[in-house]
N, C-alpha and C positions, 0 to 999 in steps of 0.2 A: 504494500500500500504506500501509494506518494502522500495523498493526501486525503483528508475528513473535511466533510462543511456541514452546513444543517441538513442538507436533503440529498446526499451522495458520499460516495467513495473513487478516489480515483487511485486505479493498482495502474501499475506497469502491466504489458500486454503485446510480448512479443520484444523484439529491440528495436522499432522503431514507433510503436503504437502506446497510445493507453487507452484503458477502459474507464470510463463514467457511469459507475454502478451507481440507482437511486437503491437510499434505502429501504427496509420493510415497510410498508405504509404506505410509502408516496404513487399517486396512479399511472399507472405503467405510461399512459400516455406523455407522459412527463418527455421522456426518453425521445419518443417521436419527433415531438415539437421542439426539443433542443435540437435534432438534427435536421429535421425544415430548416429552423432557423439560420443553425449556423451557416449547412449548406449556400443556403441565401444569399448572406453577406458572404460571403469568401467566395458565389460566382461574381459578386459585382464590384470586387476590385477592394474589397474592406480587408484590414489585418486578421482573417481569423484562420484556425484554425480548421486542415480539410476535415472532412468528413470522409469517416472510412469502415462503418457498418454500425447495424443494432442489433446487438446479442441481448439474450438473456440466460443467467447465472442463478444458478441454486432460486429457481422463480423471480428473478429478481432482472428487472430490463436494463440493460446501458446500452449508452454511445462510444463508439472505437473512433476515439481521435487519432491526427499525426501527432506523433511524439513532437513535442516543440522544447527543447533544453532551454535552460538561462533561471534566472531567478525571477521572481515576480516585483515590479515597482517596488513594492511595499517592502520586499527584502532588499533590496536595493538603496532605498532610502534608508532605511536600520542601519545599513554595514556602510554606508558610507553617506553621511549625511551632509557632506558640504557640497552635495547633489540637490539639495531641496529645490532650490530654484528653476535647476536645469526640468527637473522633473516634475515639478508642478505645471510649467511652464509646457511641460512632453504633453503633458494630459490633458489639458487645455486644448492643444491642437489635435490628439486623435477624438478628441470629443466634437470639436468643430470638423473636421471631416467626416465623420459619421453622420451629423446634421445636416451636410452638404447633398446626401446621400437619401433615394426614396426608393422602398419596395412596396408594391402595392399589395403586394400576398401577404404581408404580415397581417398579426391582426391589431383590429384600433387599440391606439392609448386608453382613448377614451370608454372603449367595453371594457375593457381589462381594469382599469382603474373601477368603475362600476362594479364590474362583478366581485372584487375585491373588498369594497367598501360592504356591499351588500350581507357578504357569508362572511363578515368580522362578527368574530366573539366578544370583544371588548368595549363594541361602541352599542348605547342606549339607541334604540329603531329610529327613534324624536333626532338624534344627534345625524346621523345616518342619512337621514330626510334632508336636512340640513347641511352637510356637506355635499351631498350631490346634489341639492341646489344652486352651489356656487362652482361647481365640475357644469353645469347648464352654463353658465354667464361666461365661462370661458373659453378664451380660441381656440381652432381646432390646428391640424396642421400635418403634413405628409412628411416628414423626415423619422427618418431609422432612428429608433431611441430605443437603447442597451436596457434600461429599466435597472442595470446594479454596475454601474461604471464605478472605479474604483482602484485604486493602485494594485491590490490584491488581484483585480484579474487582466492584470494588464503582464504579459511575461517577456521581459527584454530579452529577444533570443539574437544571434547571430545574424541575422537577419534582419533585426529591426523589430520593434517590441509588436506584441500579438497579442489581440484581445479577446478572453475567453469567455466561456458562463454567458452565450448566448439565449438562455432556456428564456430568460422574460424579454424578448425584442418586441417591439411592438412597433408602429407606425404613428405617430403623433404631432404634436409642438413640442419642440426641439426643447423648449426652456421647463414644461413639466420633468424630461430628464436630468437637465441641468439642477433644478430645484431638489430633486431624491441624490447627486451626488452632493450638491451642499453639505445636505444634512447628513451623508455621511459621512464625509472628509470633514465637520467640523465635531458632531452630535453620538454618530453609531458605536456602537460597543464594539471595545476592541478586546478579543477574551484574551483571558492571562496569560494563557500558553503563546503568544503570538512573542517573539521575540522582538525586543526593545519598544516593548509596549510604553513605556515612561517616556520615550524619547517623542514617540509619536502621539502621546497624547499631549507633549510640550509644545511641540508644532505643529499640529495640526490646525491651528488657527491663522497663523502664517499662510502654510501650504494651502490654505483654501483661500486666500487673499489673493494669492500669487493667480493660483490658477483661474477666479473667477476673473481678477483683472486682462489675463491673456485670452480667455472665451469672450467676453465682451468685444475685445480690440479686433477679434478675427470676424465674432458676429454679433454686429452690435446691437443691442438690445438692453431696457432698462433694469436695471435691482429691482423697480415696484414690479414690472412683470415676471421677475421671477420669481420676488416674494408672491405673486397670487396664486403658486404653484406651491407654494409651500406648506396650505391647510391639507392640501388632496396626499403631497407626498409625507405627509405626517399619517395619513389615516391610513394608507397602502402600507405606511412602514406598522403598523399599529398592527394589523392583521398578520405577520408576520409572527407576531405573538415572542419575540424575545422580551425573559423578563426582566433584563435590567434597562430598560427602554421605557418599558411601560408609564410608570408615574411620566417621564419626563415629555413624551409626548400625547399623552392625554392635557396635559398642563399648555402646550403648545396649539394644540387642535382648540382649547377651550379660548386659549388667548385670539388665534387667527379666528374664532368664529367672532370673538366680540368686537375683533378690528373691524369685520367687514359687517357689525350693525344684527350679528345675527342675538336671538335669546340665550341669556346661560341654560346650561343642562344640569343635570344630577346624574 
């Protein structure tokens, strides 16, 4: 095994492959829809990885990536941190070239943000009604959006850094993605085990300065408009159900409904 996350495993798989097992639980379609996905972007000229079959293992589905070597941003950043800039700055721009970028086959931001919102366990129905009231008032928009961009699945190989964990692509406005990596390059939980977690929770406020300042410059667009992406990617990260998040953005969800005039909840 390379690696664990919340909804898979990735082993090595042959010498040039790896496997993306989901775990018990998760619906085998999962596996599918990563490989649509990726398949996707990587005909149409985006850094991803190929696609190279879907197995499944003791009942359990994966996707057989090309093995891609290198460390991932995020370890990168750790082991050599007078990179921050170069690499805030990296991510910035594969983010703006993916927004540059439109697949029609994907599916909308905007269902997937809905359905999301909708089968959340932690939002009152009243609350629910209320944010996808203001998912109604906002624009819509045709560019490729990663749905968990992030240093983490970005892997600087040999080649030139590659972006992984396709499984949430969607089709949208470019600034709802923007909005969900904010919040995690400034907000997301970084678990213990992640090496030189201190360092990156020191900087990570930087690092998100850097990079929102270079997405701006490449596509320019306001902070108020990204902030109005910020109730919807609180409530999508919400359903998500990690629990040291929790309080922190129910408290954010409850601040962005009052900004925008809505009733408090319970």
């Amino acid at each position: 095994m390379i690696a664990r996350g919340r909804t898979a495993e990735v082993f090595s798989w042959g010498d040039s492959q790896v496997l993306k097992l989901l775990l018990e639980g998760w619906p085998p379609g999962d596996a599918e829809r990563e490989a649509r996905s990726t398949q996707a972007v990587y005909d149409a000229g985006l850094p991803a990885p190929a696609v190279e079959g879907i197995v499944e293992v003791n009942g359990r589905p994966g996707v057989v990536f090309e093995r891609v070597e290198g460390p991932s941003m995020l370890a990168e950043l750790t082991s050599k941190p007078w990179k921050l800039v170069k690499l805030a700055r990296l991510l910035a721009e594969l983010h703006a070239e993916m927004h540059s970028c439109e697949l029609p086959e994907l599916p909308s931001l905007r269902g997937a943000v809905q359905e999301s919102i909708r089968d959340s366990l932690l939002l009152p129905a009243a609350t629910k009604e209320r944010v996808l009231r203001v998912l109604r008032e906002l624009p819509d928009g045709k560019a490729i959006c990663h749905g968990d961009f992030h240093p983490e699945n970005i892997i600087m190989s040999p080649r030139g850094p590659i972006i992984i964990d396709w499984n949430g692509a969607v089709q949208g406005n470019p600034l709802a993605d923007v909005a969900r990596t904010s919040f995690l390059l400034q907000m997301g939980d970084v678990p213990s085990f992640v090496a030189g977690r201190l360092l990156i929770n020191a900087s990570r406020a930087w690092f998100h300065s850097i990079y929102l300042k270079r997405y701006l410059r490449l596509r320019p667009a306001s902070r108020e408009e990204i902030a109005a992406w910020e109730l919807l990617s609180a409530a999508v990260r919400l359903a998500d159900e990690i629990p040291k998040e929790k309080d922190q953005l129910l408290a954010l969800i409850e601040a962005r409904l009052k900004a925008q005039g809505q009733q408090n909840y319970t």
